[in-house]
N, C-alpha and C positions, 0 to 999 in steps of 0.2 A: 353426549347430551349437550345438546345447545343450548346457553344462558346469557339470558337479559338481565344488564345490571342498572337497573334505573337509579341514578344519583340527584340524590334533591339536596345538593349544599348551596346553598343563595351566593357564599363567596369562596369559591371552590380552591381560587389563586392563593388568597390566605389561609386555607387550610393545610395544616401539617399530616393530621391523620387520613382524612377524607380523600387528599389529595394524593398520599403515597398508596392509600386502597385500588383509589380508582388507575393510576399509574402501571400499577402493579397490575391489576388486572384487565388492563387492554394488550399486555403483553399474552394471555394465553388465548389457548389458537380458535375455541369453540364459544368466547366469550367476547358478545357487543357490550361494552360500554357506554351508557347512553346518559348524555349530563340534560338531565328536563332545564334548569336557567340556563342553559347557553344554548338550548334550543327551542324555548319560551320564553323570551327577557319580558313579556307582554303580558305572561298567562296564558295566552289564548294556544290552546292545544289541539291538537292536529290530529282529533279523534280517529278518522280512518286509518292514519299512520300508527298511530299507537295501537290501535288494534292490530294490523298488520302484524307489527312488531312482535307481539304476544303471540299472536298463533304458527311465529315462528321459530319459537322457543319453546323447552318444553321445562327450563328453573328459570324462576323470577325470583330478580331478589332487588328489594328497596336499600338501598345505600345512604343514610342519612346522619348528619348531628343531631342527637337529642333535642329538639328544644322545645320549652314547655311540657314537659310531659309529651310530646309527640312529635309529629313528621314535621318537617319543615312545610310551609305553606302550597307548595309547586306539586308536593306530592298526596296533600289532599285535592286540591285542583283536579290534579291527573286522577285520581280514583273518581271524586264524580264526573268527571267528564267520560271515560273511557270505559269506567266499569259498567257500563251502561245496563238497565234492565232489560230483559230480553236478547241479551247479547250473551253479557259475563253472570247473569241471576234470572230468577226468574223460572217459571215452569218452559219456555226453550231458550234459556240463558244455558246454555252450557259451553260454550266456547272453551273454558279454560279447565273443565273436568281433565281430573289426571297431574293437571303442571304440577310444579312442587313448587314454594313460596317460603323466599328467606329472609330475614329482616337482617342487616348488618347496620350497624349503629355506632358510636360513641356519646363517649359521656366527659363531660368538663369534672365533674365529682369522680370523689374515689370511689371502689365498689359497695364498700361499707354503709354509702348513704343511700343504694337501693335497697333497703331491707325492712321488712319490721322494725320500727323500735329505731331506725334510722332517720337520719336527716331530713329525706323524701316519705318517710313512711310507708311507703309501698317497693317492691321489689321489681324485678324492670320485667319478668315473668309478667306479673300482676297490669305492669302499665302496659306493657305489648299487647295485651288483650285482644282491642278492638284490630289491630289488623290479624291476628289469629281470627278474628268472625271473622272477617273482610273473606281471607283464605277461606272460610268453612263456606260461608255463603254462594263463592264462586266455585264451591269442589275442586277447589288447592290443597294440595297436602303441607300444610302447615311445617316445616322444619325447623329444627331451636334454632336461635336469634344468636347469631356472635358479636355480644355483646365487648367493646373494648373500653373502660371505666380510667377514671382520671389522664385523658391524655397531653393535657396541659404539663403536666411533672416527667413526659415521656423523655426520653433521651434519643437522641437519631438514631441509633443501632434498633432502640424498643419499638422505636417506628415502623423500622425498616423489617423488622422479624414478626411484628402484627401483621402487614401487608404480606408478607408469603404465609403466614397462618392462613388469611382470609380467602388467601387464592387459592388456597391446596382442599377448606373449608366450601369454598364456591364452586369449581371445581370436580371438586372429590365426594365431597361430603363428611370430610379426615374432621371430626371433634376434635382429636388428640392437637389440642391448640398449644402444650408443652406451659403451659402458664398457671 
């Protein structure tokens, strides 16, 4: 299975997690890694290419740091520009019927404060939401989000065994994240 890993981290050099994710998975053999800011410092997005891109894969998976309750700014960008109507939606939008569609994420908070009754009050189930439609809309199969929580408190080693989790998780499809 061929998979696109769209990474939307604005500073991707100073990233600890994001960075050994993406690192990690340029290493295996069926999987492009694709950084949107160091191939949009602009924004301005290369709709044919990104389509392209898409219909050459058959898992998509968004690669980001939490921020604000959502994507980083590059990757909503790239959804309205790319997901265009009558391409990716729409009654002959089907382009992307069948892919599968993953969210991988981190979080600066521990897991505790995505919860009910938590810090965030909502659960990151609950905040993922909208690109779960995003997937429905474009007849993606929505797959669970491998969520990594507090990685600020990470240690190098915790690092480095998130990144082969995510890889074997992108990959595979392996849950057994051993955490």
């Amino acid at each position: 299975m061929k998979t696109l890993v769209l990474v939307g981290h604005p500073n991707i050099e100073e990233s600890r997690m994001n960075k050994a994710w993406a690192g990690r998975l340029e290493k295996e053999e069926d999987v492009t890694v694709h950084h949107l800011y160091k191939e949009y410092p602009d924004m301005r997005i290369d709709v044919e290419k990104e389509q392209s891109l898409l219909l050459e894969h058959d898992r998509i998976v968004f690669q980001f740091p939490f921020f604000w309750y959502s994507t980083p700014a590059i990757l909503k960008e790239w959804q309205d520009q790319v997901l265009a109507y009558g391409w990716a939606y729409g009654s002959e939008g089907t382009k992307l019927h069948g892919k599968e569609f993953l969210v991988v994420t981190s979080t600066g908070g521990p897991g505790g404060a995505y919860r009910s009754g938590g810090f965030n009050h909502y659960s990151m189930s609950e905040l993922l939401k909208p690109l779960q439609a995003t997937a429905n809309l474009t007849g993606m199969r929505f797959l669970p989000a491998y969520v990594e929580h507090g990685v600020r408190m990470l240690s190098d080693d915790e690092v480095a065994i998130s990144a082969d989790q995510v890889a074997r998780y992108v990959v595979d499809g392996d849950l057994k994240r051993g955490r």
